[in-house]
N, C-alpha and C positions, 0 to 999 in steps of 0.2 A: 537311319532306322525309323525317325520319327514318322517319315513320309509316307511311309507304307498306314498308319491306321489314316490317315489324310485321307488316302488314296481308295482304302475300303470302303467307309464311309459316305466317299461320293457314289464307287458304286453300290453301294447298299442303296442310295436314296435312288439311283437311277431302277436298279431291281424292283424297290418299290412302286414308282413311279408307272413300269411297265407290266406287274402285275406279275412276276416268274418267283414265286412262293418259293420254287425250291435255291435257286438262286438268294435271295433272302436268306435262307437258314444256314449255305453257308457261309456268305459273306458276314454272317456276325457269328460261326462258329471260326474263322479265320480273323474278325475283327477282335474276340476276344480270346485269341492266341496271343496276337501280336500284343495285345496290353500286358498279358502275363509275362513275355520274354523280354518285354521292355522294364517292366520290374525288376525282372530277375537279375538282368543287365545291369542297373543303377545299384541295385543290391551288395552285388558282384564289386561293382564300385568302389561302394563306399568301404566293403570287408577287404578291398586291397591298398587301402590306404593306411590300415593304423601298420606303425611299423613297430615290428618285433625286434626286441635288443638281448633275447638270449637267456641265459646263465651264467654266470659267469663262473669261470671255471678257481675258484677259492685255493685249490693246490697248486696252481701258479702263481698267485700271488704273496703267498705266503712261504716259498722257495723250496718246497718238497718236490721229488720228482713224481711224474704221473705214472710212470713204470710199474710193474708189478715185482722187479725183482728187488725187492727189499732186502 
């Protein structure tokens, strides 16, 4: 995924280069897509890492049943 703003980039300079304006606008409305999704993605990342250990369920371990028929 990194390869893709690489690749806009170059042609955003080559747009420039050849003078096609409209070209230009959206090669950095697509170049600043991709920076956003590239965020979001690392983001993503990092929030699927912390690991969750629950509740612990305190009626099991204290030997009552969980049942409701008391």
């Amino acid at each position: 995924m990194e390869e893709i703003p690489a690749n806009l980039i170059d042609r955003l300079a080559e747009a420039k280069e050849q003078g096609r304006l409209g070209e230009v606008a959206a090669v950095e409305t697509a170049l600043a897509a991709a920076g956003q999704k590239l965020q979001a993605m690392q983001e993503a990342t990092i929030r699927t890492t912390v690991l969750s250990l629950g509740v612990p369920d305190i009626r099991r371990s204290v030997g009552r049943p969980t049942g409701s028929g008391t």
